[in-house]
C-alpha positions in Angstrom: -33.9 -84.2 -22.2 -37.6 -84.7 -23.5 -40.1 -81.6 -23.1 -43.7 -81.6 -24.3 -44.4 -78.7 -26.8 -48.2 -78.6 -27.7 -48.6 -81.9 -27.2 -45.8 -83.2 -28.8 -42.9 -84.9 -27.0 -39.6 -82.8 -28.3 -36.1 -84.1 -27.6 -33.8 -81.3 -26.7 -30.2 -82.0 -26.5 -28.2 -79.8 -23.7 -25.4 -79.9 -25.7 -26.9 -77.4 -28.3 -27.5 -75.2 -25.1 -24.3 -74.7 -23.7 -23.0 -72.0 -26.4 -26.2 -69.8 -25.7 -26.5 -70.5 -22.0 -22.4 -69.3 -21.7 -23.7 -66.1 -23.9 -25.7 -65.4 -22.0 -23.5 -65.4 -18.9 -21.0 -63.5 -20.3 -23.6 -60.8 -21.0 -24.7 -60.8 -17.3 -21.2 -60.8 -16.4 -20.0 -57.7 -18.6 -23.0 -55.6 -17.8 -24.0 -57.0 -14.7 -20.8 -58.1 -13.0 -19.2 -56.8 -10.2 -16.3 -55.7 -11.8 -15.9 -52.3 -13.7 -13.7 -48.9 -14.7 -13.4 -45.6 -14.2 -11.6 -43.8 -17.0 -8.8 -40.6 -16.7 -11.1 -38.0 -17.5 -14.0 -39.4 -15.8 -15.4 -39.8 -12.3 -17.7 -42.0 -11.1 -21.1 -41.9 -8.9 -22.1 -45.2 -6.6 -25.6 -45.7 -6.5 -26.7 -48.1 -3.5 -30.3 -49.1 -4.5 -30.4 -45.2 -5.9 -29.1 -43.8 -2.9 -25.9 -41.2 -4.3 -22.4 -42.0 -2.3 -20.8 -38.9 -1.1 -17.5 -39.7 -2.5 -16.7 -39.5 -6.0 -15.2 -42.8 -7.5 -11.6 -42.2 -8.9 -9.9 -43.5 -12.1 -9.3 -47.3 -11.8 -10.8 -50.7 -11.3 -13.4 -50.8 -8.7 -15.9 -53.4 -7.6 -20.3 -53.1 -6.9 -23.0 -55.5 -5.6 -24.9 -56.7 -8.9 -28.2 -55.6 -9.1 -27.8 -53.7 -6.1 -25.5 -50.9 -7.1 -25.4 -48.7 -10.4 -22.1 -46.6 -11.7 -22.5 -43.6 -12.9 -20.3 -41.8 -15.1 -19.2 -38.1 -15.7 -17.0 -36.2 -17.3 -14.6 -33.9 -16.1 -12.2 -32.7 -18.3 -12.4 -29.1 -20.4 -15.9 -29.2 -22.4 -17.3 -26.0 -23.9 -20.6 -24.4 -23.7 -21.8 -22.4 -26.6 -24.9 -19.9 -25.9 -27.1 -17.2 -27.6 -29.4 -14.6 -26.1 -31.0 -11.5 -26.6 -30.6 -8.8 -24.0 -30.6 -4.8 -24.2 -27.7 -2.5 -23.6 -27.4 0.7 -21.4 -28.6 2.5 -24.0 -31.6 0.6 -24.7 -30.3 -0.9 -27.9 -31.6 -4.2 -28.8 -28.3 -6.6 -29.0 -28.2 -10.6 -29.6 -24.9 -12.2 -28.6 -23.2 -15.5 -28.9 -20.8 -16.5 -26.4 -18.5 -19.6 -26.2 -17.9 -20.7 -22.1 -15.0 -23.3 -21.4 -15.5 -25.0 -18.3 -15.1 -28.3 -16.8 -16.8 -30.2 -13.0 -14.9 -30.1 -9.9 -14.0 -33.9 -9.6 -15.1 -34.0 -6.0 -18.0 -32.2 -6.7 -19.5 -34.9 -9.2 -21.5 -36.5 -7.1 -23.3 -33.2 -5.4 -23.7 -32.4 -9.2 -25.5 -35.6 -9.7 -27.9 -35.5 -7.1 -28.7 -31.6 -7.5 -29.2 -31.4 -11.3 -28.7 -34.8 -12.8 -26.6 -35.8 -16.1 -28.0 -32.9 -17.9 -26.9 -29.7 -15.7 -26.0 -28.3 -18.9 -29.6 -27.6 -19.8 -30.8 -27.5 -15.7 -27.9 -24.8 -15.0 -25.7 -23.5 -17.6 -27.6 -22.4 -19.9 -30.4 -20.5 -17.9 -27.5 -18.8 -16.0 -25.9 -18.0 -19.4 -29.0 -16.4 -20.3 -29.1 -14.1 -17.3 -25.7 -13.1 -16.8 -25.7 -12.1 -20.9 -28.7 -9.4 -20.0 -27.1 -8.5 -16.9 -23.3 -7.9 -18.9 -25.2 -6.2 -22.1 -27.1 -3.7 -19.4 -23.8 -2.3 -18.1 -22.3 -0.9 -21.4 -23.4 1.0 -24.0 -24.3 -0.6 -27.2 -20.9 1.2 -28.6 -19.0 -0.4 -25.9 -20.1 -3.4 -26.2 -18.8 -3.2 -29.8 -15.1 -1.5 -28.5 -14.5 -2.8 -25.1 -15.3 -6.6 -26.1 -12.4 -8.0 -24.1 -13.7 -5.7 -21.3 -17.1 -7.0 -21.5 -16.3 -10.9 -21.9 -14.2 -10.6 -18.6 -17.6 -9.2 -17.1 -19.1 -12.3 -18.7 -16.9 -14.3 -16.8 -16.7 -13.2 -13.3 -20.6 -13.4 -13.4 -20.2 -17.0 -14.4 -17.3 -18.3 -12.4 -19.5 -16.5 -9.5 -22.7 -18.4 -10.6 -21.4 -21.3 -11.2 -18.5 -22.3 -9.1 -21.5 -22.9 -6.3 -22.7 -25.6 -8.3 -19.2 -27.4 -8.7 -18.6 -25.8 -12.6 -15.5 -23.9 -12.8 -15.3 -21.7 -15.6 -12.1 -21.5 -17.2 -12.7 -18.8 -20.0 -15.3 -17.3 -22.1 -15.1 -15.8 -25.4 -17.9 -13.7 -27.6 -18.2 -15.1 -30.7 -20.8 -12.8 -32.1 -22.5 -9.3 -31.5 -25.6 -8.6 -34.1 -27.9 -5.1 -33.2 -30.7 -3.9 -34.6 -30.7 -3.0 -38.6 -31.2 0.7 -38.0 -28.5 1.0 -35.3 -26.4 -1.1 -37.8 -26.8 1.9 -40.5 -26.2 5.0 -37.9 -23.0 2.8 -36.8 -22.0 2.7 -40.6 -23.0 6.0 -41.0 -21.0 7.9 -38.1 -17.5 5.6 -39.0 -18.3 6.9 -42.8 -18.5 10.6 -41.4 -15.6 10.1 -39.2 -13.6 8.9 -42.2 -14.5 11.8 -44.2 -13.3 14.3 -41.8 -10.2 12.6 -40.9 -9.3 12.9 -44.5 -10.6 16.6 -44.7 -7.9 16.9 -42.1 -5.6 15.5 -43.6 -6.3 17.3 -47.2 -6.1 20.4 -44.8 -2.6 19.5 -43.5 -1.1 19.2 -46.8 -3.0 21.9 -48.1 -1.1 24.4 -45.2 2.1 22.6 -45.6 2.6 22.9 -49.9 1.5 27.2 -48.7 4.2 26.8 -46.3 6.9 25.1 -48.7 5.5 28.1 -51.4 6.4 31.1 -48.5 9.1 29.6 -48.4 10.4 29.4 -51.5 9.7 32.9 -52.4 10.8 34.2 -49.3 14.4 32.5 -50.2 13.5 34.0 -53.9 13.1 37.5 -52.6 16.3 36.9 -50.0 18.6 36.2 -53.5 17.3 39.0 -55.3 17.7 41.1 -52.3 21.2 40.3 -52.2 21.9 40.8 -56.1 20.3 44.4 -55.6 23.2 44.8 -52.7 25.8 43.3 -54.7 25.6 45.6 -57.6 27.5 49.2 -57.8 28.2 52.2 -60.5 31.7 50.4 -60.9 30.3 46.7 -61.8 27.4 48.7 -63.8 30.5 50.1 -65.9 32.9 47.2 -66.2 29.5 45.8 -67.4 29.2 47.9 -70.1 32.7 48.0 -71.1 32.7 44.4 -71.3 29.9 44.3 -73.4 31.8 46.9 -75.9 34.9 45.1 -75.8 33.0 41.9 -77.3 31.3 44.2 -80.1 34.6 45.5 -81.1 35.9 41.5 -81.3 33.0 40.9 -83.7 33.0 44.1 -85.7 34.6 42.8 -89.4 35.9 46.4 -90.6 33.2 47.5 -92.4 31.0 50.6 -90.9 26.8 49.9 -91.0 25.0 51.4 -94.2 21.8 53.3 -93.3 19.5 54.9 -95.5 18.7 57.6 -92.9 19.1 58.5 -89.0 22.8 58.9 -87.3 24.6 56.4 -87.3 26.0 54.8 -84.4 29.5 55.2 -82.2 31.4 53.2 -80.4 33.1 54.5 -77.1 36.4 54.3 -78.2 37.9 55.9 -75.6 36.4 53.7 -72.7 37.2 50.5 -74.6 40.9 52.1 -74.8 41.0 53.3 -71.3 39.3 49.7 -70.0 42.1 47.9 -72.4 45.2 50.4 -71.4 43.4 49.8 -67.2 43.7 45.8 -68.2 
């Protein structure tokens, strides 16, 4: 074939064109064609000339007009959401919060979602509606609730949202707070009061042993006093006596014979007789 190209006579050869010409086909055919798929955790939305179909397309092979119709594709399974905002407790205490939603579409709902809020209904509607169930949550509770009853207040979280959202085909699964951050001065009187709290749980404490260790000390002198008590009880003229025989006896056992020397004074007697009456009794 024999073309003129600025005023030259050029000899193109439609054998060299056949290669790009079935390119080019192909190209038409894969993004153009007729034939395409929906994927497991996808469904699909028909567009006739933009028009939205009212039924979702399923997983599978399906079939359009070229040029005519437009797939398009969203997806369904589990997706999270993360979120921050900055909202006010009951008691008027400045609180910023991070929350974490897991949600995913209503399948049959996809192409409702399409036509009311586009690919992007995470930015049209989830996170506005984050924002304002967040202050809405954060104004029911204290600020030191919102610190103890977390669990409490993330399941408040989520009722707000599965209400919110469920309207728009979004079902929320679960949500979870990630974060709470307060003002620097309510930070310090929080410290603060759990510092003070500390301290008098141990002067508790330190009291309880304190009253305990006087207790064990009663005690132990009362049991003192209850022995000595009985000893006083125990003794009589007759043990005070055999006492002091006894006692005589075992001086006599050690005496060698030999009677003291003293330079002056009396000089000391044994009670013979007792130690012969106690030995004569024995």
């Amino acid at each position: 074939m024999k073309t003129t190209i600025g005023g030259e006579v050029v000899d193109i050869k439609l054998s060299k064109l056949w290669p790009l010409i079935l390119i080019f086909g192909i190209l038409i055919v894969v993004f153009f064609g007729p034939v395409y798929t929906i994927d497991a955790t996808e469904r699909g939305v028909l567009l006739t000339w933009g028009k939205v179909s009212d039924k979702a397309i399923d997983p599978g092979i399906h079939f359009r007009i070229p040029f005519v119709q437009t797939v398009e594709r969203f997806n369904v399974k589990t997706q999270k959401y993360e979120a921050e905002g900055t909202a006010a407790s009951k008691d008027l205490q400045t609180v910023n919060t991070q929350v974490a939603v897991i949600y995913h579409l209503m399948p049959e709902s996809v192409p409702r979602i399409y036509a009311e809020l586009g690919q992007h209904y995470g930015e049209s509607v989830i996170q506005p509606t984050v924002q304002e169930v967040l202050k809405a949550s954060a104004a029911r509770f204290s600020a030191e609730q919102l610190i103890t009853n977390r669990s409490v207040v993330a399941s408040t979280i989520q009722d707000l949202l599965s209400q919110r959202l469920r309207i728009y085909g979004i079902i929320v699964e679960s949500t979870a707070i990630t974060d709470f951050r307060f003002s620097e001065s309510f930070t310090q009187a929080i410290e603060a009061k759990v510092t003070a709290s500390q301290q008098m749980l141990k002067s508790e404490t330190d009291l309880k042993r304190i009253q305990v260790e006087a207790q064990q000390k009663v005690t132990q002198a009362k049991a003192e006093a209850d022995a000595l008590n009985l000893q006083k009880q125990a003794i009589t003229p007759e043990l005070i006596e055999l006492r002091k025989v006894e006692m005589q006896t075992k001086a006599v056992e050690k005496w060698d014979g030999k009677l003291p020397m003293y330079t002056g004074g009396a000089m000391p007697f044994l009670d013979v007789t007792s130690i012969t009456s106690a030995g004569k009794a024995t």
